[in-house]
C-alpha positions in Angstrom: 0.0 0.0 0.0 1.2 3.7 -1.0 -0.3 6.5 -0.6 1.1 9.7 -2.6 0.8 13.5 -2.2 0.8 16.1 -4.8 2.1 19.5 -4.0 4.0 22.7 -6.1 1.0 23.5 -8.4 -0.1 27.4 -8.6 -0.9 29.5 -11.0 1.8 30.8 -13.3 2.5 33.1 -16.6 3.4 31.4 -20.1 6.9 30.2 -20.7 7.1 30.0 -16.4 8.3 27.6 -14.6 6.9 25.1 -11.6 8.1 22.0 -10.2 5.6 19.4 -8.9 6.5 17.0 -5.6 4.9 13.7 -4.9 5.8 12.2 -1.8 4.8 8.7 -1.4 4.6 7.1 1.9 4.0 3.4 2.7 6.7 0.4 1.8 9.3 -0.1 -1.0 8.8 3.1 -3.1 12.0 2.0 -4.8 10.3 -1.2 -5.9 7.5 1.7 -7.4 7.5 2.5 -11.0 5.8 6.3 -10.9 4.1 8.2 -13.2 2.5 12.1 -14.3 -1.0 12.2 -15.5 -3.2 15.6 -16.1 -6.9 16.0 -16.9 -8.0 19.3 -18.3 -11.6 20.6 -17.6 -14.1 18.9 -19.8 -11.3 16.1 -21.1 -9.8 12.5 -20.0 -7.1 11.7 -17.7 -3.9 11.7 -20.0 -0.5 10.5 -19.6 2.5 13.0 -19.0 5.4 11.2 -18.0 7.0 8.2 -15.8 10.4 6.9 -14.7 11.6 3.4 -14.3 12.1 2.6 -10.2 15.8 2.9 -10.5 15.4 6.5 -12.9 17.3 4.3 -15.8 14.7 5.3 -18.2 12.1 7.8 -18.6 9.0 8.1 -21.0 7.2 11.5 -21.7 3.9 12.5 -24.0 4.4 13.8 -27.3 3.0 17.4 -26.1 5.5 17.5 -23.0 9.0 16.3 -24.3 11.8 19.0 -24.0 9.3 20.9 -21.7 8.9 18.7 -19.1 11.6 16.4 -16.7 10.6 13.9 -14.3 13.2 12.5 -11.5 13.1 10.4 -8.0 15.2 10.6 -5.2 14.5 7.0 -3.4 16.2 7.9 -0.9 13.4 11.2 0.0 10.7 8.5 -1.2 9.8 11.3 -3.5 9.3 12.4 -7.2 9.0 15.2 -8.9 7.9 16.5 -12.5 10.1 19.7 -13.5 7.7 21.6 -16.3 9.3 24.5 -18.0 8.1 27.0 -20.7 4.9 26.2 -19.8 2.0 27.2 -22.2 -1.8 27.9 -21.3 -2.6 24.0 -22.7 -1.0 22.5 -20.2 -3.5 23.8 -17.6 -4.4 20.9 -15.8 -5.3 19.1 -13.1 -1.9 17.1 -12.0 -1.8 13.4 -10.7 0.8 11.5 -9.6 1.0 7.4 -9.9 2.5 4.3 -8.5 2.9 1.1 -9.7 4.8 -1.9 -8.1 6.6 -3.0 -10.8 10.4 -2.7 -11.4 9.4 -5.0 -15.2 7.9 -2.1 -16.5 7.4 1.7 -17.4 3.5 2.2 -17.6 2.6 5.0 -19.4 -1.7 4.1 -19.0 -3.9 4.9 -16.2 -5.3 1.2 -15.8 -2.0 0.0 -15.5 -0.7 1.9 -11.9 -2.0 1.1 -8.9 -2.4 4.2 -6.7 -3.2 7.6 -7.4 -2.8 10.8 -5.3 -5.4 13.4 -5.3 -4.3 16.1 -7.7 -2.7 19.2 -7.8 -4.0 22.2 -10.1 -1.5 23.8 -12.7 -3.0 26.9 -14.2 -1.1 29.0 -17.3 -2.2 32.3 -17.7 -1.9 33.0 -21.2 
């Protein structure tokens, strides 16, 4: 069992800046593959990025890549989604996601396991 907490959203101008925390507390978060979702008002929960449990390899969405860099720290049982030049679009609800696996990177919703509740991103345009 995991349970994860969002935190670092806001509200910020185009081409800013924020960096998103998601601490996870329970057992093994090494063992964790973790991932970035974001739903927009009005739209489905989409994939943004996730990183393997060791950080060897790291998968982002088409609209984020070069923008956007997620990175753990094990050792703080935390990890975090660095989004830069940010653009009105990527207003969003942000979600982070666990899944115990250390086979696989999933990049779906229905494949992780636990979900923290969200913080809100807003770019002002």
């Amino acid at each position: 069992q995991v349970q994860l907490v969002e935190s670092g959203g806001g509200l910020v101008q185009a081409g800013g800046s924020l960096r998103l925390s998601c601490a996870a507390s329970g057992r093994n978060f090494s063992n964790y593959a973790m991932g970035w979702f974001r739903q927009a008002p009005g739209k489905g929960r989409e994939f943004v990025a996730t990183i393997r449990w060791s950080g060897g390899s790291t998968y982002y969405s088409n609209s984020v890549k070069g923008r956007f860099t997620v990175s753990r720290d094990n050792a703080k049982d935390t990890v975090y989604l660095q989004m830069n030049s940010l653009k009105p679009e990527d207003t969003a609800v942000y979600y982070c996601a666990a899944k115990d696996t250390r086979l696989v990177v999933p990049r779906t919703t229905w494949d992780y396991d636990y979900w923290g509740q969200g913080t809100q991103v807003t770019v002002s345009s």
